[in-house]
Each structure stands twice: as structure tokens, then as C-alpha cells.
C-alpha positions in Angstrom: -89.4 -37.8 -170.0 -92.7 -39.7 -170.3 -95.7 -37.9 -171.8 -97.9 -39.1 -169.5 -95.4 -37.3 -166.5 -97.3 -34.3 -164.4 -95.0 -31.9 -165.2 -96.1 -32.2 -168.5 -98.3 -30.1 -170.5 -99.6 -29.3 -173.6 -98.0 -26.3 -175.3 -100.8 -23.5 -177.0 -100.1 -20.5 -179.1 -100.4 -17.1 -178.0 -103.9 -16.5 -176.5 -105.6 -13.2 -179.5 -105.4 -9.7 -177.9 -108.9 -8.5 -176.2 -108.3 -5.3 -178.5 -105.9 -3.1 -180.3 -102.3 -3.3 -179.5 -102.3 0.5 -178.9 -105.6 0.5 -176.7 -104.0 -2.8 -174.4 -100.6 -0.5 -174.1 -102.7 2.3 -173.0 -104.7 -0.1 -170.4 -101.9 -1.4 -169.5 -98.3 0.5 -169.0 -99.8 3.0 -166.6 -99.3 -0.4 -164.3 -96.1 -1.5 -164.8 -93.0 -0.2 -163.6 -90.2 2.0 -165.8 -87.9 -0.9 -165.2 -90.2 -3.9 -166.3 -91.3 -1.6 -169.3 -87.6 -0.9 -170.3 -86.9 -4.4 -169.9 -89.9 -5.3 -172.6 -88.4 -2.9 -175.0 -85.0 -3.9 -174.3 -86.0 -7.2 -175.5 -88.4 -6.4 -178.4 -85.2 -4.8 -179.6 -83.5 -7.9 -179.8 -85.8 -9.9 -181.5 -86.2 -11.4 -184.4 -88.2 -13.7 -187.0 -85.1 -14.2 -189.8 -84.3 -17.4 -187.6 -87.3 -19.8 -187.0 -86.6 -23.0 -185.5 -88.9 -26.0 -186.7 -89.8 -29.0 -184.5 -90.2 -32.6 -186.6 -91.7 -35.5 -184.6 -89.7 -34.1 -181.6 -91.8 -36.3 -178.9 -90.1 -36.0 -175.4 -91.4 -33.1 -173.7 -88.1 -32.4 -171.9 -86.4 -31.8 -174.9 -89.4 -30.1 -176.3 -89.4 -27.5 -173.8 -85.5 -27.2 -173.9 -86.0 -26.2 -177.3 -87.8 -23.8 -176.9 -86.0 -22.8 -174.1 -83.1 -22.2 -176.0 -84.8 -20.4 -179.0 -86.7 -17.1 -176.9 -83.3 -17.3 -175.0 -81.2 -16.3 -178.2 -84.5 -13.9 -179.6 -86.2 -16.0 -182.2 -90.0 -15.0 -181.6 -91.2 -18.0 -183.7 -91.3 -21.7 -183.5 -92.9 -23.9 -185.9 -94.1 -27.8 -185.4 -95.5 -30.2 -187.7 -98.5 -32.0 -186.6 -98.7 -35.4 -185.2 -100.5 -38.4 -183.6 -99.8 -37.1 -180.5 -99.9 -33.2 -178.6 -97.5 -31.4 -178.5 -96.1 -31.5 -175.2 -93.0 -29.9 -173.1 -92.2 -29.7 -169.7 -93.4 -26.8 -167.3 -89.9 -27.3 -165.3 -87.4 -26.9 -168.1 -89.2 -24.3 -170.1 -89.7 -22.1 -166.9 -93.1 -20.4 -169.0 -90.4 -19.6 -171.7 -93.1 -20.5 -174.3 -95.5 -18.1 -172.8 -93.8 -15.6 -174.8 -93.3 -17.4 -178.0 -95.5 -17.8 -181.4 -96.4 -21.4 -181.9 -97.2 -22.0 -185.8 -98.4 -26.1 -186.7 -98.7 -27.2 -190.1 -100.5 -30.4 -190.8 -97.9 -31.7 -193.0 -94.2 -31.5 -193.9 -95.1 -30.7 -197.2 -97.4 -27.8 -196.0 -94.9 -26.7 -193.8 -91.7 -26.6 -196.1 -94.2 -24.6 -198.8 -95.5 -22.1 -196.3 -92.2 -21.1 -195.2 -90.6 -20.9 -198.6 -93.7 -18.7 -199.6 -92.7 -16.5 -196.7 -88.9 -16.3 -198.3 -87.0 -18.6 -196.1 -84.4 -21.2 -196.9 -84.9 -24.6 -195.1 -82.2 -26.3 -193.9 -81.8 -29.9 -192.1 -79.3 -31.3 -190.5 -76.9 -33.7 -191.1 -73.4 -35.6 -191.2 -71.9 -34.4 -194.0 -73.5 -31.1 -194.4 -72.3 -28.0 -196.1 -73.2 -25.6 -193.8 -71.9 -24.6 -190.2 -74.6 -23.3 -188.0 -72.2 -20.1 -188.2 -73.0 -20.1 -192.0 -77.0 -20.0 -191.3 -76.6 -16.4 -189.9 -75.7 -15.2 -193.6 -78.9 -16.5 -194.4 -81.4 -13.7 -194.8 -84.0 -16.2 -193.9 -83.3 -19.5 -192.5 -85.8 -22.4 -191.0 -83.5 -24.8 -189.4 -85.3 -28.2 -188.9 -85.0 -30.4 -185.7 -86.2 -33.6 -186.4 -87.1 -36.8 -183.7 -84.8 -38.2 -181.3 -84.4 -41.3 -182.8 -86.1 -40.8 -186.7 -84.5 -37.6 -187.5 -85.9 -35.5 -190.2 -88.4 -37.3 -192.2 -87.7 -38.2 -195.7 -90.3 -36.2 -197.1 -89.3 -33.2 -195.6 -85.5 -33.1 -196.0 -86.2 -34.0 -200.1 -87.4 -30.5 -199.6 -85.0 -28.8 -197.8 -83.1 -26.1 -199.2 -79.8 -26.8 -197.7 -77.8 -29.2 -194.9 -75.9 -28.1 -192.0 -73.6 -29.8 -189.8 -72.4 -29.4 -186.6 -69.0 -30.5 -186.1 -67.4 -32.6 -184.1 -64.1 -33.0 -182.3 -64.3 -36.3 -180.6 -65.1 -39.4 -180.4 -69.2 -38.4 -180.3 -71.0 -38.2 -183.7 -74.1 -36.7 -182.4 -75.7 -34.7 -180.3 -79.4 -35.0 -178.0 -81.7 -32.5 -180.0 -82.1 -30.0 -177.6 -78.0 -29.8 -177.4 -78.2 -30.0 -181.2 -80.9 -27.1 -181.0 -79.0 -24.6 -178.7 -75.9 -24.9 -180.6 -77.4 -23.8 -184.0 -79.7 -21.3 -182.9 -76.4 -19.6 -180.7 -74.7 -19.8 -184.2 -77.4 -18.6 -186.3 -78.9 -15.5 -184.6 -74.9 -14.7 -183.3 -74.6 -10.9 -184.9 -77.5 -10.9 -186.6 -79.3 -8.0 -187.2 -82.5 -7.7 -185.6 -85.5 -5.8 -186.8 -89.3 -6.4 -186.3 -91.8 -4.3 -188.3 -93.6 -1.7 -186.6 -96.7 -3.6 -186.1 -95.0 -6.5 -185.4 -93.1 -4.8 -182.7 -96.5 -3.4 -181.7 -98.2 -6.1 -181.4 -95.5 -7.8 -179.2 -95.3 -5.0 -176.7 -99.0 -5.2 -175.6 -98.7 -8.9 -175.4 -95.9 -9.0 -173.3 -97.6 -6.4 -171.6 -100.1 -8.6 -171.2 -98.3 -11.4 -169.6 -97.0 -8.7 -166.7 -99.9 -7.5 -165.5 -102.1 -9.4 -163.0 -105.5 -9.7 -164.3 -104.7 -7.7 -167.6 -108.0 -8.9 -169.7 -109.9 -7.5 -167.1 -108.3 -4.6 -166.6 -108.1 -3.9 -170.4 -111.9 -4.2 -170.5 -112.5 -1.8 -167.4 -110.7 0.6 -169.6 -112.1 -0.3 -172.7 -115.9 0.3 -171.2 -114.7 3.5 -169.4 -113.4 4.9 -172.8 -116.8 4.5 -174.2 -119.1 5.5 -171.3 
């Protein structure tokens, strides 16, 4: 897909809560229903930040979005990019506001990307033809960032000299490869396949009233109607 196509858009992190987690859940679930509130819990349950996907110089925004696609689809709440030339782009038809409820983290480098995660305890791994790893493998990682590089670069140099590890998907025929966002939903399905799953309370928090936040109509102002009506 073209960058320049109208169906595609530039993808933005999660918009900052208008006020404490606890205080938008209080605004806000007296509106939705038991089901749509089970359903937000149901999925909070299930999700997880010991898998984080990491975009390279991935540049068409139909495999952009079918990344990311993929990645809330099997639970990972993260989804890191490295900086480029260009913005970040995906397509509103294949992500189906998928990355609505997704973090978005950018580093301006590899470097500062490879360092940040491995303060943060995780393992990088690449991928490549004769890796070591399975993507079945990656979920005995504790923490794994599993790097997707460009369609027709790959991983940059600099970036897989720093990788931790190399995974391989294999292959039983005649194809030696696989379009990234193919490439994508196969590793994430093998890496968050029986994993266990736990946010942190506040993380968990946190989540809740933004999710919350993208089900209600209108939910900034009706968090601020109840916000001035708690002070007056």
C-alpha cells in the first residue's frame, strides 16, 4: 500500500487520562453495560507486557497495521517503533482501530531502543535463517522483544549486533520467507501461546479506565462533569 493512500493514517500513542484511573472508572462504568465491562476485564485478564513486538523500518502501512493487528489480537499491550524519515503510518481498514487500544513507544535510535528495553529486563531477539530459536522457544523467555524489521532491508545491522538472540521460523517448502506481517502473526501466536499473563495492579488500573474510556461516547466530557460535580 502507498503512504500517500487515504486510508492511511498516522498512528499516535494513547491520548493521557483527564484524571485518576480510579476517578475516570467512577465517571465512567455507571454507563457501560455488565457485559461490555465483563468483556474489559475479561481482556485485561489476558494481557500482557512479557511479549513486546518491535517495528524496524517497517514502511507499508498495510503491513503496519496488520502487525499490530496481530499483536492486541494475541494480548501484547505494547508495541515499540524505531524512528524514521517518514511517520509512522498503517491502514485504518486492516487495523479495524485495533491500535486504539495499544501503547505505542518510539525510540529515536536502534541503539536507544535495544538499551531501553534491556534496562527494562528483556531479551532481544531478531530474526533470521539460521536462527536458534523457534518462536515456540520465545515463550520461555521471561521477557522477550522480538524485532520485525523492513520488508526488503530487514533488521538493520546496528540493531541485530545488539540482539540478544535469533529465531527462526521454519519452513517446510519450497518458500524461504515470509511477508512481515505473516512473519509477525506467526511469532507473536508462538510466543504469548501459554504464557502466563499478569499486569501489575496499577497497570491493570490504568488500563481499565482507558479502555473505559474508548467505550463511552463523549467520556472526557463526561469525566469532567463528574469531576466538577465532586468538587462543587
Amino acid at each position: 500500500m502507498r503512504r500517500d493512500h487515504p486510508d492511511a493514517f498516522e498512528v499516535a500513542g494513547p491520548a493521557a487520562l483527564p484524571a485518576d484511573p480510579a476517578e475516570v472508572i467512577e465517571a465512567l462504568e455507571p454507563l457501560l453495560l455488565p457485559e461490555r465491562i465483563a468483556r474489559i476485564d475479561a481482556i485485561l485478564a489476558r494481557r500482557t507486557r512479557a511479549v513486546i513486538p518491535v517495528l524496524d523500518g517497517v514502511d507499508d502501512p498495510h503491513n503496519v497495521a496488520a502487525v499490530l493487528r496481530s499483536a492486541e489480537a494475541f494480548g501484547t499491550q505494547e508495541v515499540h517503533t524505531i524512528r524514521g524519515e517518514e511517520p509512522f503510518m498503517a491502514s485504518q481498514r486492516v487495523t479495524q482501530g485495533t491500535d486504539r487500544w495499544l501503547d505505542l513507544v518510539r525510540h529515536d535510535s536502534a541503539g536507544a531502543c535495544v538499551a531501553s528495553l534491556h534496562r527494562r529486563g528483556y531479551h532481544v531477539y531478531v530474526a533470521t535463517m539460521d536462527g536458534e530459536a523457534t518462536p515456540e522457544d520465545l515463550a520461555r523467555v521471561e521477557r522477550v522483544a522480538i524485532v520485525f524489521g523492513n520488508e526488503h532491508a530487514g533488521v538493520r545491522p546496528e540493531l541485530a549486533e545488539r540482539a540478544d538472540g535469533r529465531y527462526t521460523i521454519p519452513m517446510r517448502g519450497f518458500a524461504q520467507s515470509l511477508n512481515v506481517s505473516v512473519a509477525a502473526a506467526v511469532t507473536l501466536y508462538g510466543a504469548t501461546r501459554d504464557r502466563e499473563r499478569a499486569l501489575s495492579d496499577d497497570d491493570r488500573l490504568r488500563l481499565r479506565a482507558r479502555f473505559m474510556m474508548l467505550s463511552v461516547p463523549r467520556a472526557d466530557e463526561v469525566v469532567a462533569e463528574h469531576l466538577q460535580r465532586a468538587v462543587s
